[in-house]
N, C-alpha and C positions, 0 to 999 in steps of 0.2 A: 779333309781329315776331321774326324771329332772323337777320336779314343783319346783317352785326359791322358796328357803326361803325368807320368808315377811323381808325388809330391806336388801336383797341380791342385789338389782339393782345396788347400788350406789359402787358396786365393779364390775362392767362389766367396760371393756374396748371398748371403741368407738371410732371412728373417732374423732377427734378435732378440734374444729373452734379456730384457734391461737390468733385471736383479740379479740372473746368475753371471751377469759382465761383473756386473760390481765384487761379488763376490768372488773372480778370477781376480782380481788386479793384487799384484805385489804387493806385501804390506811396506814396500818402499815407496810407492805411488800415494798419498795420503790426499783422498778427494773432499772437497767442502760439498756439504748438501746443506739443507733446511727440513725441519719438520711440515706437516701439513699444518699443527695448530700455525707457526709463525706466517705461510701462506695465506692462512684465513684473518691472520690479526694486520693483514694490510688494509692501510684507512686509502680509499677510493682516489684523492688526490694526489699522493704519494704514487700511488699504482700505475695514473692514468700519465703524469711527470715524467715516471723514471721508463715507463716504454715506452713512450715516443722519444726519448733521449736514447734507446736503444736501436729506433728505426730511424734515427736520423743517423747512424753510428754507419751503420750500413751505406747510408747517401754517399758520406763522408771519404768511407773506400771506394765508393767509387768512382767518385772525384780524383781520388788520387791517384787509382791504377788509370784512369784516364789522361790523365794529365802526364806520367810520365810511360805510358806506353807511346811506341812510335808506331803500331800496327793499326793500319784503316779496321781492321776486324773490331777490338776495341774502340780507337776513340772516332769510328763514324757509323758501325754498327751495331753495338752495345753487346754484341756477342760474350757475356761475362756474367756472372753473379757473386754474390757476397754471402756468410751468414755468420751469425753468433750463434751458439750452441753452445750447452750444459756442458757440465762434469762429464758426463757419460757420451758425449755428441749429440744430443738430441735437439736439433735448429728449434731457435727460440725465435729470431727474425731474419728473415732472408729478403735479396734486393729482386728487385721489381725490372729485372732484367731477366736473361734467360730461366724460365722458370723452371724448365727440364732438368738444369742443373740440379736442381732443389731433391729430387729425388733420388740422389747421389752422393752427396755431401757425406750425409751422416755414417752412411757404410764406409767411407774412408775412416773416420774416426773411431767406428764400431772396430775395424779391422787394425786398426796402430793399437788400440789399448789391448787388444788380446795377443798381438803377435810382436811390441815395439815396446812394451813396458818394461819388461826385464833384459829384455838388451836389441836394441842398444841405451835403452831406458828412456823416459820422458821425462823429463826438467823442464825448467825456466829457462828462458833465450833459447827455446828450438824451434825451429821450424822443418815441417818435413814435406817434402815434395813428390806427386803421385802421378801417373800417366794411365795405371792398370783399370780397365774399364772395370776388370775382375773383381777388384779390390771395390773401386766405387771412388767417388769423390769425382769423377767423371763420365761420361757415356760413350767416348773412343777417345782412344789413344791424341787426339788432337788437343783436345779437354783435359789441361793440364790445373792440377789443384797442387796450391801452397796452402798449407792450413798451421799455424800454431795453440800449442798449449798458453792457456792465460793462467797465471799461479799468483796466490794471493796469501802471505806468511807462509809459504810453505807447501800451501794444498792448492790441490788442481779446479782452479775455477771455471775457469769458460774454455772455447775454442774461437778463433775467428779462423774464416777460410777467406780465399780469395781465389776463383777458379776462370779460367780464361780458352778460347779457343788459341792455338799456335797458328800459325800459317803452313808453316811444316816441320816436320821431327824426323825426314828422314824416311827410308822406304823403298819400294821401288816407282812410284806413282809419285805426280807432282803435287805438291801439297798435301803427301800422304795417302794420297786417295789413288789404289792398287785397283784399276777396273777386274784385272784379270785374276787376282790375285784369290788361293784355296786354302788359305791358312793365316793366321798373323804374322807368321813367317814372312809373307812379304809386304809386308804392310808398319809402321813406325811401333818400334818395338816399346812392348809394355814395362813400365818400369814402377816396380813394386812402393810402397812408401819409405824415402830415405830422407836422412839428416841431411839438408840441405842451409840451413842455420845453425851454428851448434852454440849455445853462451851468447846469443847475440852477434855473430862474427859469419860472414858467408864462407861458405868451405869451398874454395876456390876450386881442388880438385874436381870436388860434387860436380862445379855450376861448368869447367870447364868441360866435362866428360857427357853434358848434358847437352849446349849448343854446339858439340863436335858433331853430332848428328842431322844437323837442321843445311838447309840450301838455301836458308837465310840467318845465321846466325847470329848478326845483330839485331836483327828483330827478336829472337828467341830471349836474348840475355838480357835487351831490354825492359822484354815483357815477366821477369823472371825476378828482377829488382824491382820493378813496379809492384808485383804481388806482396814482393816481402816489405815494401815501404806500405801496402798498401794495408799490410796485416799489421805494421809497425804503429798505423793511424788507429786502427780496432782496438788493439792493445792499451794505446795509452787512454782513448776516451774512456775505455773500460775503470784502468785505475783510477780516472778522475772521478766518476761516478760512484766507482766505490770508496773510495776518501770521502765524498760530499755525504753519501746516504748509508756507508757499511755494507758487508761481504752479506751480510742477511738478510736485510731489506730487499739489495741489487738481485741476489738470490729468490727471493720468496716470491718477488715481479715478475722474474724468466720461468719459474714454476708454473706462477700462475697464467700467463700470458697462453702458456703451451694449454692448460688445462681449461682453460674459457674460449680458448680455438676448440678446440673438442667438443667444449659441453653447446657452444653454440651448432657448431654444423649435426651435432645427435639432434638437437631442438630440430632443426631443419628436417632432418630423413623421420624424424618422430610423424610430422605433418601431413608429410606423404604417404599413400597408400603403400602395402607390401606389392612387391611383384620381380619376373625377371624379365630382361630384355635383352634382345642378343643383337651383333650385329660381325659383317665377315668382311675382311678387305683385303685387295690383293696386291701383291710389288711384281710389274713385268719386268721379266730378267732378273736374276742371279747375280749377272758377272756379265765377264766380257765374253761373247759368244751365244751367250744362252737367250732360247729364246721360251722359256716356261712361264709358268704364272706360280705364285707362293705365297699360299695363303695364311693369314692370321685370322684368328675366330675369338670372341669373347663373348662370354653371357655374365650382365652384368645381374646380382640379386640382392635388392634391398628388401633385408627382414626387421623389423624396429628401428633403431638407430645406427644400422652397421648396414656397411656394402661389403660385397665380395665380387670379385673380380677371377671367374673363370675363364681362362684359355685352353683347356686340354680340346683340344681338336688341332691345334695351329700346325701349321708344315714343319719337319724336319732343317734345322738348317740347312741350309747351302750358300754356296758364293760369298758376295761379299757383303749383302744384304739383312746380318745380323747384328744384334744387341741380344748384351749379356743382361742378368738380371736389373743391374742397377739402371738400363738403359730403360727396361720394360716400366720399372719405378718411374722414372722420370714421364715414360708416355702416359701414366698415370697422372698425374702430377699437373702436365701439362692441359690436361682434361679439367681436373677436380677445383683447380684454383681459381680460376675466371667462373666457371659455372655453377660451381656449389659453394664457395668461399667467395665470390666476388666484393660481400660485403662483409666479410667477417677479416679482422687482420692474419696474416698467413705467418701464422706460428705454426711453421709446418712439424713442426714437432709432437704437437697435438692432433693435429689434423690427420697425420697419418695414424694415427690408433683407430679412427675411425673406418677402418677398410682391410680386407686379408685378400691375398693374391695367390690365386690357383696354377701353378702350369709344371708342365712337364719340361723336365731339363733336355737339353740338347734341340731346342726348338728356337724359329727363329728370333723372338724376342725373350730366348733365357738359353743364349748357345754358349758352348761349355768351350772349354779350352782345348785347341787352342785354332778355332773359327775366326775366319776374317770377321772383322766387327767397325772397319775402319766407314761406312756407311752407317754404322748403329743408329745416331741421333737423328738422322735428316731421311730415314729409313724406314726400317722395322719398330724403331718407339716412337714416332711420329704418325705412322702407322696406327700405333697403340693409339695415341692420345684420337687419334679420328674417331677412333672406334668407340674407344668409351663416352666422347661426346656425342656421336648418334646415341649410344643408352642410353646416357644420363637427359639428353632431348625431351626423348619419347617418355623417360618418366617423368619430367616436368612439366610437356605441354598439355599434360590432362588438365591443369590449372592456369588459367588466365592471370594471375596472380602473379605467377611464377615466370611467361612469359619473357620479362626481359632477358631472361636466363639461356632461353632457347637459342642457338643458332645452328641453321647447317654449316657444312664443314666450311674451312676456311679453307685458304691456299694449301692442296693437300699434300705438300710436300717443298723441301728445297731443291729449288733445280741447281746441281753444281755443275760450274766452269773454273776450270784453274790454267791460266795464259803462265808462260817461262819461257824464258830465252833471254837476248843479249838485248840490253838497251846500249847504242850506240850516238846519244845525242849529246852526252860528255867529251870531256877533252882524251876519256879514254872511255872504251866498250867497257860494260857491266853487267853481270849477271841481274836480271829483277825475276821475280814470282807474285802470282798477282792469283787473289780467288774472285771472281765475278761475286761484288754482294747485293747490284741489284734486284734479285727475286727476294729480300726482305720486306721489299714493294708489294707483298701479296693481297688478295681481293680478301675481302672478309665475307663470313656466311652468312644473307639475308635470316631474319627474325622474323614473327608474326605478326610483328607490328613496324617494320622496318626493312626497308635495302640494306643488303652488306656496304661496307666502306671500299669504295674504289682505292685500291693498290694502299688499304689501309697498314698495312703490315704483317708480323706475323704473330698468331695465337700466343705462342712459348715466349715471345721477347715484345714486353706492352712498350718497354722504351726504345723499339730498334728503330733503325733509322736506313734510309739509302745512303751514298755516298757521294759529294759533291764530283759533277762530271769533271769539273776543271782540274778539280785537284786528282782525280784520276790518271788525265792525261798528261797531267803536270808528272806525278810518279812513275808512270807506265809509257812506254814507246805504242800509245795506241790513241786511233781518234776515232771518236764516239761521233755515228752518221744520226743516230737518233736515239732518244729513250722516251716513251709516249703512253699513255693508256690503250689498249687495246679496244676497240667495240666491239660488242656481243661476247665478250671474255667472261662475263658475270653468267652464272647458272641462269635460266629462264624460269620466272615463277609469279606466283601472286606478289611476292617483294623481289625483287633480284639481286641474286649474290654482287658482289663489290666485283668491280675489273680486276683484270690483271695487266700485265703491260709487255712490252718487248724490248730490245735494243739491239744493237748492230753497231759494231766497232772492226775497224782495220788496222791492221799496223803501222805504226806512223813514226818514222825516228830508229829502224830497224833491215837489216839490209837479207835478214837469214830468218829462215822460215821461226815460228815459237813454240813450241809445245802446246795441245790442247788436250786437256782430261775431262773427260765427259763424266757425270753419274745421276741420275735420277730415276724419278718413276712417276708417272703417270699420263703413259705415252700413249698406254692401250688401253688400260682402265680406269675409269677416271677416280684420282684420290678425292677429288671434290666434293661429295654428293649433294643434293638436296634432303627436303626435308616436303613431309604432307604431299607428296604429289611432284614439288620444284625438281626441278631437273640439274644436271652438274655442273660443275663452270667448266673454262676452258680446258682441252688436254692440251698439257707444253708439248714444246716443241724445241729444238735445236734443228741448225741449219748451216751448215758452211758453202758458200758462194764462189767455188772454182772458178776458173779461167776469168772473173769478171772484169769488167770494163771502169771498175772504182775509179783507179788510179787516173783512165782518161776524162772521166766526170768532172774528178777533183780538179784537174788541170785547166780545164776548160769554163770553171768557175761556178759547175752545179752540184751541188748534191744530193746525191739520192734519197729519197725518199721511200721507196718500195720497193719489195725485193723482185720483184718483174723489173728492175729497172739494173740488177746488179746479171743478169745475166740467166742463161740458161743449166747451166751446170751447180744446181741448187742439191745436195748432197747431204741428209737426213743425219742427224748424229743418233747412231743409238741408246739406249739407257746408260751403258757403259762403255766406254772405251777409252782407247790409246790413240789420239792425231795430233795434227798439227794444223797451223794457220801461219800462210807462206805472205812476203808481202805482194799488196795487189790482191788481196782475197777478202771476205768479211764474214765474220761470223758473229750469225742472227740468234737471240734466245727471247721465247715468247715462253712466258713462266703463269700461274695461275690464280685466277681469278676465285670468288666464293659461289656456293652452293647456292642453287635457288629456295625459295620457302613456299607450298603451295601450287595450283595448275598456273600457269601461263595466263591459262584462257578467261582466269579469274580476277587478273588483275586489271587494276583503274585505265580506263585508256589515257585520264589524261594525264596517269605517270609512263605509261607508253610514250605518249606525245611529247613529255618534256625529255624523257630518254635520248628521243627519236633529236630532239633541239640540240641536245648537250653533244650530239654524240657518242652515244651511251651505245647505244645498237644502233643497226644498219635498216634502213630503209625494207627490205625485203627479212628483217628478222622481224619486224611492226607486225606485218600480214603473217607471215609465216608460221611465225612461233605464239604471238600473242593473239593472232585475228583482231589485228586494230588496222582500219582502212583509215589513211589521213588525205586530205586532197585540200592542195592549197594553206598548209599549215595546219588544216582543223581536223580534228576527228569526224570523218561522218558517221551517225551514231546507228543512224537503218543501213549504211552496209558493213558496218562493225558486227551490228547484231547476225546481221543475214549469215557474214563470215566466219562465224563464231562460230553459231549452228549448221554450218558446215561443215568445219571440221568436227565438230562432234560426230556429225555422221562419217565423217572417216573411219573416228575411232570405230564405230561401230561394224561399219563392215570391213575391219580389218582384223576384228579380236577376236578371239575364239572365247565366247559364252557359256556361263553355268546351265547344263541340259535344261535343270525347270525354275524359274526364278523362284523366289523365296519370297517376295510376298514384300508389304513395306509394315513398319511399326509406327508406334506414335512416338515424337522427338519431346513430348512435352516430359520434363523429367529426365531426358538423357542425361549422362555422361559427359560431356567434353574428352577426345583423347588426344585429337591434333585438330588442324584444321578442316580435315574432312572424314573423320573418324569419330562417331561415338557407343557410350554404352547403353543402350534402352534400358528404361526402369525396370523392366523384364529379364535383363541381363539377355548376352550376347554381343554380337557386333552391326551396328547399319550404317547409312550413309548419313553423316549428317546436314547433307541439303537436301533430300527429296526424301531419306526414311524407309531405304531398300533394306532390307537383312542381307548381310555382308557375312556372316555364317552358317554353314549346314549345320544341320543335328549331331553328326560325327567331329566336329570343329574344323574344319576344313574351310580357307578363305571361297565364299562364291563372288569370284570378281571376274570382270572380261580381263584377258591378258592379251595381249601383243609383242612380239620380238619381231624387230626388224634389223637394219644398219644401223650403226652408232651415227652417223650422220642424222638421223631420224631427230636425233636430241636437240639437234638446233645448228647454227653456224658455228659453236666456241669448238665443236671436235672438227681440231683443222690439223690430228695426226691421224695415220691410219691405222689401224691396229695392225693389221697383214704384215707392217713393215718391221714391225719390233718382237710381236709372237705367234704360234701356230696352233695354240688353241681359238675355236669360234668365240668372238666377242658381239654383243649384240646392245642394242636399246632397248629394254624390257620397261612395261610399262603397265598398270594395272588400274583399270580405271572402275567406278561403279554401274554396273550394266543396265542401270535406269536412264541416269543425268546422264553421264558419259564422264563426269568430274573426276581427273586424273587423282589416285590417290598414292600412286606409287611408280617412281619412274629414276632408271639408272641406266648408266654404261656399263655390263659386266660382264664377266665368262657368261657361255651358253647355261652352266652346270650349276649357274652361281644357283644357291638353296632359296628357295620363295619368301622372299622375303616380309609378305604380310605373316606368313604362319611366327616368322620371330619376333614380327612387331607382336603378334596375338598378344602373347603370357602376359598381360602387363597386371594383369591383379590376380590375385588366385579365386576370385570370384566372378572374374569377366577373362578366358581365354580366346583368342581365334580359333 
């Protein structure tokens, strides 16, 4: 379903005109601002003082909600963020935790002051409580935001928010997460911004009407006092600050902070060339059942100081595989901050002036009401955020400079698992619910000058963390056989992407089968990709182990170690679904490693060789993927080279060929565009190790191409695409038809669009 219910509009999230808000608000709402002259009459000390007492403010809540939440989600995965934000919600500092949030935040606030000021009105001691992705202040229904008004004589000073994942809110899916599910309808219903503090006092009815819906309600109400203690800490630092230094000063800091994030990231996109660059990613499976492919499309276009961000091409919604706008904000967000802001502090308030966003309503990352959305963040805006980081890549790596900026993708996606049923190791049986959190272990995407980080974490949360095994199986009726890095998980490349890893756990302590909810994606197509040529990291995997032999292993005093050792009845989890896990059974999740950067064939043997030591890759990945011959520990360097120039001639008779070569250019005076891509002083496209022309007259790429099996990419595709969907998926590869030096290589539909032609656009005076 996506025809809006009559009265659904006025919960969409949109763009904001900041002057005409101010100009809606009650003359009973009485907001403090500042002039620009009192912004610019701040002395540099003052300035540089009262923000970092602002971002330490932020620390401070999170401490707090940490310490009195009781949910692994929070205090071992840091799944949470924080922000201060203006009169109007505009985040002045936000926490250095889920950074997706960040792109959400302020449309809750933009949405209470237009639709909550006059009634039920905004005062002092409120706090209001949000679940509506619609609304914003979240990215699904899980992502629950407490946020209050900070009031200073009278007038409306700041906001602090404090926003958190729940474990569950209710549903038909456990932990919320509806595989099957066509609508919100069955999925944890969205609950618009209410009064949930009123004068300082929790409104008991509010908070009871709120964990009546959860399958764990004490963690719910927990984490629900947490927030409000935790906005109770933002609140008073706030007062303090403005006692020591005045409403104007404190004021004129949070203006300015927002306005020197801006004017620095404009300096930044000033530097750079104009140009656009596009890139297309796909979510196999919908839903439970489905076996399609659904695609998202952006062309990112930086003109002077400003980006825009178009998606009108992207797929129609469907299934459960959508985010609403604020979600699609977030996958922005989660791009823009690390790679373009990395060194700027993220006053995301300013930052986002820097950028405008293009798309079509009722699409997957901007689906309208009322679309399942309960996958949003770990999705379709996760999605997003891949995508704009391959753009924003390709327009950085034209500059060496810029470099550390670059990465391919990281972990491209969360793999979910959520365990329920009866723990039975108390003096009575208990319900528990548990979400699998270690895929926050994901591989990170090799750089230009760098390997990714094995099972470094994820992109969107810099503080996340795995979760202590012990204390897992302390909480949960289950025992953990292994949780390990994976080899050859990392993309194949001149640097290789970071690992990824796996784990296998059984029920331990439980005598009745558990519930098991399955959702991800990147089973067929890999969300990982490379970068210059590098290839993708691992496709995940889920596995449940019938009939197995665990429980006589365990007895016997061994433990398994491999899943050839857990039995033959090894049973494939799809993207989505509704199972279980009986005791005597185990189920395996192998989640995702980083993107490679670069050919294979190009990198150092003797980081081959130390790979090959660490056990980073496998013995027959050395030769295979890399052509590094080792014998006896050492590289040998003449049948390295021999092997090399072997498989080059693979490539060659296996690619189909530009009819008439193009001739070569002189590299002296190129361009730089990536690692194997430059622009001749002549303009155009050639190779930049041998100095081929890499475009026709018409602009058309001249490259050898190749499609074969997605196995072709190396050992980390260890799912098969046949099993999850029914369009052709292939390894598409495009190399330059002199050297043979891979300059572009993925796992994707057969149909996926050529993708040099989208690299081309990158300046409007050099096209492919």
């Amino acid at each position: 379903m996506s025809m809006p219910i009559p009265g659904s509009e006025q919960f969409s999230s949109r763009p904001v005109d900041l002057g005409e808000l101010r100009r809606s608000l009650p003359s009973t709402l009485d907001v403090h601002s500042v002039t620009q002259d009192q912004v610019d009459a701040l002395d540099p000390l003052t300035y540089e003082v009262i923000r970092h007492r602002l971002w330490s403010v932020t620390d401070e809540m999170g401490e707090a909600l940490k310490r009195m939440s009781g949910s692994p989600i929070v205090t071992d995965a840091n799944d949470f963020d924080f922000a201060i934000s203006d009169e109007l919600g505009q985040e002045v500092q936000v926490g250095l935790y889920n950074t997706m949030l960040v792109g959400a935040v302020d449309l809750a606030i933009y949405w209470t002051l237009r639709n909550r000021a006059a009634n039920p009105g905004i005062e002092a001691g409120d706090m209001f409580l949000c679940n509506d992705p619609w609304v914003g202040g979240g990215l699904h229904q899980n992502d629950v935001i407490v946020y209050q008004p900070v009031f200073h004589e009278g007038k409306l000073f700041a906001w602090t928010s404090a926003i958190a994942h729940q474990p569950d809110l209710g549903g038909v899916g456990l932990g919320s997460f509806s595989p099957a599910a066509e609508d919100v309808f069955s999925e944890s219903l969205p609950t618009p911004p209410v009064k949930v503090v009123r004068d300082g006092r929790l409104q008991r009815d509010v908070a009871d009407l709120w964990v009546r819906r959860s399958r764990v309600p004490m963690l719910v109400g927990l984490d629900l006092r947490a927030k409000i203690g935790a906005n109770n800490v933002g609140a008073e630092r706030l007062h303090a600050l403005i006692e020591q230094y005045g409403p104007d000063t404190v004021k004129a800091v949070m203006k300015r902070m927002m306005s020197d994030a801006e004017s620095r990231l404009r300096d930044k996109l000033s530097a750079l060339p104009d140009g656009s660059w596009s890139a297309t990613g796909y979510q196999d499976q919908s839903h439970e059942g489905d076996r399609g492919l659904h695609k998202i499309t952006v062309t990112t276009t930086k003109t002077g100081d400003h980006l825009t961000f178009d998606f009108t091409g992207t797929d129609p919604q469907a299934g459960v595989i959508n985010c609403t706008y604020a979600g699609m904000r977030g996958g922005v967000m989660l791009a823009l901050l690390p790679i373009l802001a990395g060194d700027i502090p993220w006053s995301a308030g300013g930052l986002m002036r820097c950028f405008d966003l293009v798309t079509e309503e009722g699409t997957l990352n901007n689906a309208t009401f009322p679309a399942a959305v309960g996958r949003g963040p770990i999705g379709p805006a996760w999605l997003t955020g891949n995508l704009i980081a391959e753009c924003l890549a390709q327009m950085l790596d034209r500059d060496v400079s810029l470099g550390k900026s670059v990465q391919a993708t990281c972990c491209g996606t969360w793999d979910t698992a959520v365990i329920a049923g009866l723990d039975e190791r108390g003096e009575a049986p208990a319900p528990f619910l548990s979400i699998i959190m270690e895929p926050m272990a994901g591989g990170y995407g090799a750089r230009p000058d760098a390997d990714g980080i094995d099972t470094g974490g994820l992109f969107c949360i810099p503080m996340g963390r795995v979760p202590d095994v012990e204390m897992t199986e302390f909480l949960y009726p289950v025992l953990t056989l292994w949780r390990r890095e994976v080899p050859d998980s990392g993309g194949p490349g001149r640097h290789r992407g970071g690992l990824g890893a796996s784990i296998a756990m059984t029920p331990h302590g439980t005598s009745v089968p558990m519930g098991l909810v399955l959702a991800s994606a990147g089973k067929a197509i890999a969300q990982n990709g490379g970068l210059a040529g590098g290839h993708p990291g691992n496709s995940g995997l889920d596995v449940v182990a019938r009939q197995s032999p665990v429980a006589s292993l365990l007895a016997s005093g061994r433990m398994p170690s491999t899943m050839d050792e857990l039995g033959s009845s090894l049973e494939p989890g799809q993207n989505y679904a509704s199972s279980y896990l009986a005791p005597g059974e185990v189920f395996a999740m192998t989640w995702q490693g980083g993107g490679g950067y670069g050919d294979p064939l190009t990198r150092d043997p003797a980081a081959v060789l130390r790979d090959l030591r660490e056990a980073k890759i496998s013995p027959a990945a050395a030769v295979d993927v890399y052509g590094v011959v080792v014998r006896e520990g050492v590289v040998d360097t003449a049948a390295t080279t021999a092997e090399r120039s072997r498989q080059r001639a693979v490539r060659r008779s296996r690619s189909a060929v530009p009819e008439k070569p193009l001739g070569k250019t002189s590299l002296a005076g190129a361009r730089r565009l990536d690692d194997n891509l430059v622009e001749p002083a002549d303009g155009g496209l050639a190779c930049g190790h041998c100095g081929e022309h890499l475009r026709t007259a018409d602009g058309e790429p001249a490259v050898a191409v190749h499609e074969g099996p997605p196995t072709e990419a190396g050992p980390q595709i260890i799912a098969t695409a046949a099993d999850y969907v029914d369009a052709p998926v292939v390894f598409r590869q495009y190399c330059c038809p002199s050297c043979w030096t891979a300059v572009y290589s993925g796992v994707v539909p057969a149909d996926h669009p050529n993708s040099l032609r989208a690299l081309g656009h990158r300046t409007t005076a050099a096209a492919v």
